[in-house]
RONU-841910 format. One record per residue (C-alpha): residue in one letter; x, y, z. Coordinates in Angstrom, 1 decimal. Example, Ala and Ser with C-alpha at 12.3 -4.5 7.8 and 13.67 -1.06 7.14 Angstrom:
// residues 2
{site 'A' {12.3 -4.5 7.8}}
{site 'S' {13.7 -1.1 7.1}}
END
This chain:
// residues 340
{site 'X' {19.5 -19.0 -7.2}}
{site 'X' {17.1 -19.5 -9.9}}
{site 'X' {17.0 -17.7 -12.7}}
{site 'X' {16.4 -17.2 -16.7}}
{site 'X' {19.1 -15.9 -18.3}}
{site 'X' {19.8 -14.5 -21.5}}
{site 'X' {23.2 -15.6 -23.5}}
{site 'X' {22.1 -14.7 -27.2}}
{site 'X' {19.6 -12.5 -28.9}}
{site 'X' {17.1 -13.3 -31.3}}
{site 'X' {13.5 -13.6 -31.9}}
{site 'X' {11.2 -14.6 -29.5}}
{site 'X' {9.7 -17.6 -31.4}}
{site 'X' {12.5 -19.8 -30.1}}
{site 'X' {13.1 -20.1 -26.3}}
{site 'X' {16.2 -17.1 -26.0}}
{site 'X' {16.0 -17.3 -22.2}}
{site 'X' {17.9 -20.4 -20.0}}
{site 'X' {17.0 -21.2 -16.4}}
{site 'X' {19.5 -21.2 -14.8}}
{site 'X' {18.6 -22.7 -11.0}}
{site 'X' {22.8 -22.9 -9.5}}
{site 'X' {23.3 -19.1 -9.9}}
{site 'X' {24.8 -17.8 -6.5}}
{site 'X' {22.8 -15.1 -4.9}}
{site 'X' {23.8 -11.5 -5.6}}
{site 'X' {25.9 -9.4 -2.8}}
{site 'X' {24.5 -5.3 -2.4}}
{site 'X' {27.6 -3.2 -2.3}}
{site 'X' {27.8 -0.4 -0.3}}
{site 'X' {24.8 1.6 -0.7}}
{site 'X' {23.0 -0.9 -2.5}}
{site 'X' {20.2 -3.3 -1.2}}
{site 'X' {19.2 -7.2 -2.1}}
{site 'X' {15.4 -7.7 -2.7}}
{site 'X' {14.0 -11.5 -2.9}}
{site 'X' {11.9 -10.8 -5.4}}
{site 'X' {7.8 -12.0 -5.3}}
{site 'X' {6.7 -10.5 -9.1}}
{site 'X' {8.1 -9.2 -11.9}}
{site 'X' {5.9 -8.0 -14.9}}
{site 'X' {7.0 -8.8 -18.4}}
{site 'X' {7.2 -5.6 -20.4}}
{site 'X' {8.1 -4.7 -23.7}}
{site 'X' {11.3 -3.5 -23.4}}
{site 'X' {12.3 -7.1 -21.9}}
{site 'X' {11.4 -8.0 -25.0}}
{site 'X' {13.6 -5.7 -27.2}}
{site 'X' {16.3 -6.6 -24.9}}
{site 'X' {16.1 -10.3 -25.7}}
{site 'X' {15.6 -10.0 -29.0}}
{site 'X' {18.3 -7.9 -29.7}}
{site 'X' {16.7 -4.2 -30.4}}
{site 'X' {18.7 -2.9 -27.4}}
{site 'X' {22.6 -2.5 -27.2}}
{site 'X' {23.5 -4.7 -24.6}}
{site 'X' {26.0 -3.9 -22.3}}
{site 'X' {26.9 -7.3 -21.9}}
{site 'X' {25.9 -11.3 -21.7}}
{site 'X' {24.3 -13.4 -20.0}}
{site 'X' {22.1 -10.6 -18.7}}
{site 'X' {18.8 -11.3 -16.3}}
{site 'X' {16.0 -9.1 -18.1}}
{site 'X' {13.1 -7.7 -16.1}}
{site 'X' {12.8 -4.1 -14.2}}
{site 'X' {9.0 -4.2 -12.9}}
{site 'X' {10.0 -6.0 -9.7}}
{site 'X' {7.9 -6.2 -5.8}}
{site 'X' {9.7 -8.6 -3.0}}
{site 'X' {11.3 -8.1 0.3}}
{site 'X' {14.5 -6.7 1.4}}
{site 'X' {16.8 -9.4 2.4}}
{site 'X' {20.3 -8.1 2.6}}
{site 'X' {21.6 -4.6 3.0}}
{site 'X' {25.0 -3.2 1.5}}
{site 'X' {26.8 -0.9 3.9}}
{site 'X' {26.0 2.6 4.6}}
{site 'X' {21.9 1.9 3.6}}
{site 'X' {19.7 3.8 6.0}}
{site 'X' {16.1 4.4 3.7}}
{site 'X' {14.8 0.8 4.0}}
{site 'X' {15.1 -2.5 6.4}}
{site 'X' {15.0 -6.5 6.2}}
{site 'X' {11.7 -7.3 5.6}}
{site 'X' {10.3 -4.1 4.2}}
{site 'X' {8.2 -4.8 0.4}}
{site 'X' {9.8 -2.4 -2.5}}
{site 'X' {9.3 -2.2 -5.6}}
{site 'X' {12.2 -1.4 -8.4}}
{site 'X' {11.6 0.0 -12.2}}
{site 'X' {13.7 0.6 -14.6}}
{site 'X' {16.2 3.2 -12.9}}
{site 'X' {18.9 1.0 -11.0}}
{site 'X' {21.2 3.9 -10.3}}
{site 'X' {22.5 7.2 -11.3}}
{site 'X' {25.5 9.0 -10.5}}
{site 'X' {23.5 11.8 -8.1}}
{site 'X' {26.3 14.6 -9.4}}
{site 'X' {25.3 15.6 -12.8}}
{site 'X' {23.5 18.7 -13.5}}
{site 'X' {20.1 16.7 -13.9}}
{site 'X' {20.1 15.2 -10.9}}
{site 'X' {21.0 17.9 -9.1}}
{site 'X' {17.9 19.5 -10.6}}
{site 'X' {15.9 16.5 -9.5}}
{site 'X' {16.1 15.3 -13.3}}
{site 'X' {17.5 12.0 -13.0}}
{site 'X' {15.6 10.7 -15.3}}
{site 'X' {18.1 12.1 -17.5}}
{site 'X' {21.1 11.5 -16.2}}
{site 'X' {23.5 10.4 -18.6}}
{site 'X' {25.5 7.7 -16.8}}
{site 'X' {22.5 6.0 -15.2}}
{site 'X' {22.4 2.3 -15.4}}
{site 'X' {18.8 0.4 -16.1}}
{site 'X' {17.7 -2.5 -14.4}}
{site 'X' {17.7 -5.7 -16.5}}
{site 'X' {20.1 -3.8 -19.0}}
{site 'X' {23.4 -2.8 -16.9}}
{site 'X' {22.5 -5.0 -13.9}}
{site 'X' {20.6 -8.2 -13.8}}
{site 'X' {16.9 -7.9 -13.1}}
{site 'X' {14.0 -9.3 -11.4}}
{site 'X' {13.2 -12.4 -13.4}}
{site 'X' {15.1 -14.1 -10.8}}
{site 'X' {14.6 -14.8 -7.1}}
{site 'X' {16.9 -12.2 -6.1}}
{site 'X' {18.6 -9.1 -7.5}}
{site 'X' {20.1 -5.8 -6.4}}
{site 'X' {19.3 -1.9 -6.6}}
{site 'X' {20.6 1.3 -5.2}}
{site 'X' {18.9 2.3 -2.5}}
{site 'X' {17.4 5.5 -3.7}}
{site 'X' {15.5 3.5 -6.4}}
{site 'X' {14.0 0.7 -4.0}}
{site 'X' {10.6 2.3 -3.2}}
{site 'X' {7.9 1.2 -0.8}}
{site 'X' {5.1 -0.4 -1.8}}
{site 'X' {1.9 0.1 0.0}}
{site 'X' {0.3 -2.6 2.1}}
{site 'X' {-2.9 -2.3 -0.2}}
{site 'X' {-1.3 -3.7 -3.3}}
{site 'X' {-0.5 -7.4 -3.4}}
{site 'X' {3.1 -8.1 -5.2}}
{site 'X' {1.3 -9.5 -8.1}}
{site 'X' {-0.8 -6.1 -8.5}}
{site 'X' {2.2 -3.7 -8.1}}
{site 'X' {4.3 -5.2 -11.0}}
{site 'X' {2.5 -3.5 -13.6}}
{site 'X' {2.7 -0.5 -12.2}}
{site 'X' {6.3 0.3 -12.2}}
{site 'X' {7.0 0.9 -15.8}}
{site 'X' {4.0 1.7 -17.8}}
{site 'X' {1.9 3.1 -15.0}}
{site 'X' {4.5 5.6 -13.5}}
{site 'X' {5.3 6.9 -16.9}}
{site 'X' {1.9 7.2 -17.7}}
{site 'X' {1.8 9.2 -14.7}}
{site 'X' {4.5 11.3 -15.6}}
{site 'X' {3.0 12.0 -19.1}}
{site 'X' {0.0 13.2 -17.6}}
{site 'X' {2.3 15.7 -15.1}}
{site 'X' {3.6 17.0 -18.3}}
{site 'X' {0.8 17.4 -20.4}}
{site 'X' {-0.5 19.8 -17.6}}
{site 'X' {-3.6 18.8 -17.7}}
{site 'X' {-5.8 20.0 -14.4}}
{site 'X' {-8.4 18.7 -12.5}}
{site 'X' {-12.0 18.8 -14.1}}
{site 'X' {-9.9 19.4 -17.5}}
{site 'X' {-10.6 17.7 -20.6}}
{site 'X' {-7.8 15.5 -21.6}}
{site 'X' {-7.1 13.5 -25.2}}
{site 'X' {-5.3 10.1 -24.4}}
{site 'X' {-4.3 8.3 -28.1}}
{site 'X' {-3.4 4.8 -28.3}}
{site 'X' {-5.2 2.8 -25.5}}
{site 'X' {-2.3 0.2 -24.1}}
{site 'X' {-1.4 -0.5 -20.6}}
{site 'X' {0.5 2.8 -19.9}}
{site 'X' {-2.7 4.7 -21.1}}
{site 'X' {-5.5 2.5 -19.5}}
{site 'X' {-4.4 3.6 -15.8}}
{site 'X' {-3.4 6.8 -16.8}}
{site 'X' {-7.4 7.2 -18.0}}
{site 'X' {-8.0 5.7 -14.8}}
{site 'X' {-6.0 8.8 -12.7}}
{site 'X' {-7.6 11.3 -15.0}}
{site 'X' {-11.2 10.2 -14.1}}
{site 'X' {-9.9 9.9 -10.0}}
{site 'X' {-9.0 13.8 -11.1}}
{site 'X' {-12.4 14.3 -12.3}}
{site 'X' {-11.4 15.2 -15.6}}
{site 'X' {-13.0 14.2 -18.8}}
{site 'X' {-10.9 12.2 -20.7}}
{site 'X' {-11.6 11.1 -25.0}}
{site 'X' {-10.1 8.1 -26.2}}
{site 'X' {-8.7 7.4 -29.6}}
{site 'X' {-8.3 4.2 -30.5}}
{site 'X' {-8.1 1.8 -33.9}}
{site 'X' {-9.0 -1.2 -31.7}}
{site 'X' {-13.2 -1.4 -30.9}}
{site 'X' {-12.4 -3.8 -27.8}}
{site 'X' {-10.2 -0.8 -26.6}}
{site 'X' {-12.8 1.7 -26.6}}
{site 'X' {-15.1 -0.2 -25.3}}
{site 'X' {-12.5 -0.9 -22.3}}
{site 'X' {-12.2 2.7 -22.0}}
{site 'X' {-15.7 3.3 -22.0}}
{site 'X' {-15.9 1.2 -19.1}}
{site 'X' {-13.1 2.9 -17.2}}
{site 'X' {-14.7 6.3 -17.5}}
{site 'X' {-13.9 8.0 -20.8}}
{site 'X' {-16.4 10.5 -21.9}}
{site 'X' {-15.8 10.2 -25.5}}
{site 'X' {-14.2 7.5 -27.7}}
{site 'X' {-13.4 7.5 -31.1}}
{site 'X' {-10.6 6.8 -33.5}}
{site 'X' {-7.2 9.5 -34.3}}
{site 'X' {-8.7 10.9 -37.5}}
{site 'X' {-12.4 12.1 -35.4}}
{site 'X' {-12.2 15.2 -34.0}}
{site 'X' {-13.5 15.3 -30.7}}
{site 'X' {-16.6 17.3 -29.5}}
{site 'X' {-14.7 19.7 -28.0}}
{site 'X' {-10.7 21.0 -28.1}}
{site 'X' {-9.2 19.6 -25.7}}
{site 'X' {-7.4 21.2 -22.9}}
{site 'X' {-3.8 18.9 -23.1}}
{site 'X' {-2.8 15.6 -25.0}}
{site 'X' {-0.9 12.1 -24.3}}
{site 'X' {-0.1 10.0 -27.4}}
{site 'X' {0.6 6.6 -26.0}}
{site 'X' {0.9 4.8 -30.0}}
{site 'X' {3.8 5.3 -31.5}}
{site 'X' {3.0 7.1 -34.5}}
{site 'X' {4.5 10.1 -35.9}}
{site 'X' {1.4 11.0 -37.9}}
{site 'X' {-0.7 11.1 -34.7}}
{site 'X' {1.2 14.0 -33.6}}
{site 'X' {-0.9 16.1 -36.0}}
{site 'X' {-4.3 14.9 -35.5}}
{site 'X' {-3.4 15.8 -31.2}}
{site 'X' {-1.9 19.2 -32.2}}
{site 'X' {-5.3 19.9 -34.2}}
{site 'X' {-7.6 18.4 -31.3}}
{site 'X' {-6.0 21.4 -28.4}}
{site 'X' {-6.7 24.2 -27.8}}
{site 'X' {-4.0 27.1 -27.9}}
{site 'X' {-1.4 27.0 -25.0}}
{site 'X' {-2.8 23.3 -24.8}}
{site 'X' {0.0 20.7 -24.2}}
{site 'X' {1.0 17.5 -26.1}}
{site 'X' {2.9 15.2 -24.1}}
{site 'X' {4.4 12.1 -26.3}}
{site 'X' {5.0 8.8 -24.1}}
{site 'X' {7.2 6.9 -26.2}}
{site 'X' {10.5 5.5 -26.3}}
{site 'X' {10.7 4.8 -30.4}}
{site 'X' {8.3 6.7 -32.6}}
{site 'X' {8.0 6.8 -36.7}}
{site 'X' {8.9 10.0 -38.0}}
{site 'X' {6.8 12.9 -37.7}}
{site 'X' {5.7 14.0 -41.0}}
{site 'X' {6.2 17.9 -41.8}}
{site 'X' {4.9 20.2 -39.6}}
{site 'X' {2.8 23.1 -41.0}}
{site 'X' {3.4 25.5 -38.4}}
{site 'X' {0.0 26.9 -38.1}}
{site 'X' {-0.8 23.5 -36.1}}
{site 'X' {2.1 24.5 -33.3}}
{site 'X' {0.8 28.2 -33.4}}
{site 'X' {-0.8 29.3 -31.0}}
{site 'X' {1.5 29.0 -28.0}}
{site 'X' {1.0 25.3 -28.3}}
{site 'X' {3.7 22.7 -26.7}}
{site 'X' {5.2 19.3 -28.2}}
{site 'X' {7.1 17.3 -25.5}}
{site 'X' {8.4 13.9 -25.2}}
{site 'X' {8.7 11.9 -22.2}}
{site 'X' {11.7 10.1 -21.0}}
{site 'X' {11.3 7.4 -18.2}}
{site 'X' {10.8 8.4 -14.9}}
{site 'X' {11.7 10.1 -11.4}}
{site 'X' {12.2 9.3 -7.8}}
{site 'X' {9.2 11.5 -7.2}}
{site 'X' {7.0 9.9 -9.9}}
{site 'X' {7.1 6.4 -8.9}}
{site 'X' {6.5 7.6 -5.2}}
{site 'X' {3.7 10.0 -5.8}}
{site 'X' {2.0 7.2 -7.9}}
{site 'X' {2.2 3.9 -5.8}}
{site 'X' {0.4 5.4 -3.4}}
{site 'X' {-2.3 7.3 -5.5}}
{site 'X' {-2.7 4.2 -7.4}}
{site 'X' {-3.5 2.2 -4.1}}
{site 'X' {-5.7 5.1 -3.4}}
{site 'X' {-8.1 5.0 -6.1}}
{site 'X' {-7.4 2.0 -6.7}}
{site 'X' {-5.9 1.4 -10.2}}
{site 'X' {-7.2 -1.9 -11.6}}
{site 'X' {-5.2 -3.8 -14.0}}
{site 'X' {-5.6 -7.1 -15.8}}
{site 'X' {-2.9 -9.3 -15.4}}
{site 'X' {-2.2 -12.9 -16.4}}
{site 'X' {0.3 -14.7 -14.3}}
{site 'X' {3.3 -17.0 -15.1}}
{site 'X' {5.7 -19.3 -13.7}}
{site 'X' {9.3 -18.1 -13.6}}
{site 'X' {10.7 -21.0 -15.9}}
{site 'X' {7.2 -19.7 -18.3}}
{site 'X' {9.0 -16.1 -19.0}}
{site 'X' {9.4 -17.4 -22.9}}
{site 'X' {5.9 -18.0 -23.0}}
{site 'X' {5.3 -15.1 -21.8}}
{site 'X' {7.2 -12.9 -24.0}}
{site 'X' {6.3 -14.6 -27.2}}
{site 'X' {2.3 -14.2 -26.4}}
{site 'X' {3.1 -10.4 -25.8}}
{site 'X' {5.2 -10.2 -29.3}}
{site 'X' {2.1 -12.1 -30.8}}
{site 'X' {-0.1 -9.5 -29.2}}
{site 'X' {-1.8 -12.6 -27.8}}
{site 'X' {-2.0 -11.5 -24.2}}
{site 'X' {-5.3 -10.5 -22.9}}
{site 'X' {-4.5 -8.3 -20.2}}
{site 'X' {-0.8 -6.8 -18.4}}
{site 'X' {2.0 -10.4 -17.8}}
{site 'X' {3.6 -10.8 -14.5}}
{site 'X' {5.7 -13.6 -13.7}}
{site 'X' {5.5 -15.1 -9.8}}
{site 'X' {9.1 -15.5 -8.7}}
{site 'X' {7.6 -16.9 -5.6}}
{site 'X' {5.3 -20.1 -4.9}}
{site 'X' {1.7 -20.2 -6.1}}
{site 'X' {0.2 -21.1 -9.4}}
{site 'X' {0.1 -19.8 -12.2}}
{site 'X' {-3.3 -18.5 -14.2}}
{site 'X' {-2.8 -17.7 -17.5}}
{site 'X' {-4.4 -18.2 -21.2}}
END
């Protein structure tokens, strides 16, 4: 089995990942499934795992959880899926299915869960292994290469908007304007809701302009209108304010990130009001289904440069450079490659 394999952390500007192309296949155990994987996107927590802003559980590790290929292999006891069906796996590999959060459907929260491409080797490799409950199906609409992207920033965007509340024909405040937000704008609009934009970057407003945002303008201009919920996509403690004051009361503020700066001191006039503050933490089971198939409904577009396997240091490096012009996916599979 090919693969590129991670024995040392560091940064990025020196190659930190080894192909490896002698690597026996992985065996599912009981329960578990083997995908040959097609795509993998390149995200940035690959890149915090490789260079050594993660704890890892151990080395060499296979980074990589925004995986599409086909089921190849099945582990005893596996019942949901069958050779040859198209899956996709995120960043959930497994939880323990006991705890009090995943009884509650929460397992997103589960406390012993293990990650894909942390705990268990990932999908920048031609084969790798998931529990069955987090292999899900991939609609026939959506080429491998298109559903990559999809199953870490788009499903938690997805989330985020779940939590904000936000209703059809509401208006909705997205901040920041990455690749989480730019198809959660593009679900909003689907919803008919109007969505304002704030961004630093001119090229991003424009992009969301395009997309269907009613208003764009930067964190620190109120909008025309108070807004009836929030996502904050940047990672910004100081951003928390400027959403706070853009909602309306009983509005709520839903934070996608995984690290953000401190929040500066609340004046609790800005929270009055019966307004909510909530973070969001990964995904469900639900989520990603729900959102494969609304995103091949709608269809979500993304822009995606693609890579070789062997290319993945390339390919992280132009996304710590912030050199990449659209979402990176590597092709496990044969084809070529397209990319700046």
């Amino acid at each position: 089995m090919r693969a590129m394999q991670l024995h040392r952390t560091g940064a990025i500007l020196q190659d930190r990942l080894v192909l490896a192309d002698d690597l026996p296949a992985p065996q599912p155990p009981p329960g578990h499934l083997r995908v040959r994987v097609q795509s993998c996107g390149v995200c940035r927590t690959d890149l915090h795992t490789v260079e050594g802003d993660l704890a890892l559980p151990r080395l060499p590790l296979i980074p990589g959880h925004q995986v599409v290929g086909t089921v190849d292999a099945l582990g005893e006891g596996v019942t949901s899926v069958a050779t040859g069906d198209r899956v996709g796996v995120g960043w959930m590999n497994w939880t323990c299915g006991e705890c009090a959060f995943c009884r509650r459907g929460q397992e997103n929260l589960c406390p012993h869960a293990r990650f894909t491409g942390l705990h268990v080797d990932g999908g920048y490799a031609e084969w790798m292994v998931v529990h069955e409950r987090f292999a899900y199906q991939v609609p026939s609409k959506l080429s491998a290469v298109a559903a990559a992207p999809l199953l870490c920033g788009g499903v938690i965007g997805y989330r985020t908007l779940c939590l904000s509340g936000i209703e059809p024909g509401g208006r909705l405040g997205l901040y920041g304007f990455g690749a989480s937000a730019h198809q959660a704008l593009q679900v909003a609009v689907h919803w008919g809701c109007e969505v304002y934009v704030f961004s630093r970057g001119t090229e991003h407003r424009r992009l969301a302009e395009a997309l269907g945002a009613t208003w764009t303008g930067d964190a620190h201009t109120a909008p025309p209108v108070a807004l009836d919920a929030a996502a904050i996509f940047a990672p910004a403690g100081s951003i928390v304010h400027q959403a706070l004051a853009h909602v309306r009361p009983g509005a709520t503020v839903a934070i996608n990130a995984i690290h953000m700066s401190p929040i500066p001191e609340l004046p609790y006039d800005k929270l009055y009001g019966e307004r909510v503050l909530r973070s969001v933490t990964n995904f469900t089971r639900q989520d990603a289904e729900e959102y494969l198939q609304l995103a091949a409904e709608i269809p979500v577009h993304t822009e995606i440069e693609t890579f070789r396997l062997e290319e993945a240091n390339h390919a992280l490096r132009r996304l710590a450079q912030s050199k990449l012009r659209a979402a990176a996916v590597l092709e496990v599979g044969e084809g070529p490659a397209v990319h700046g």
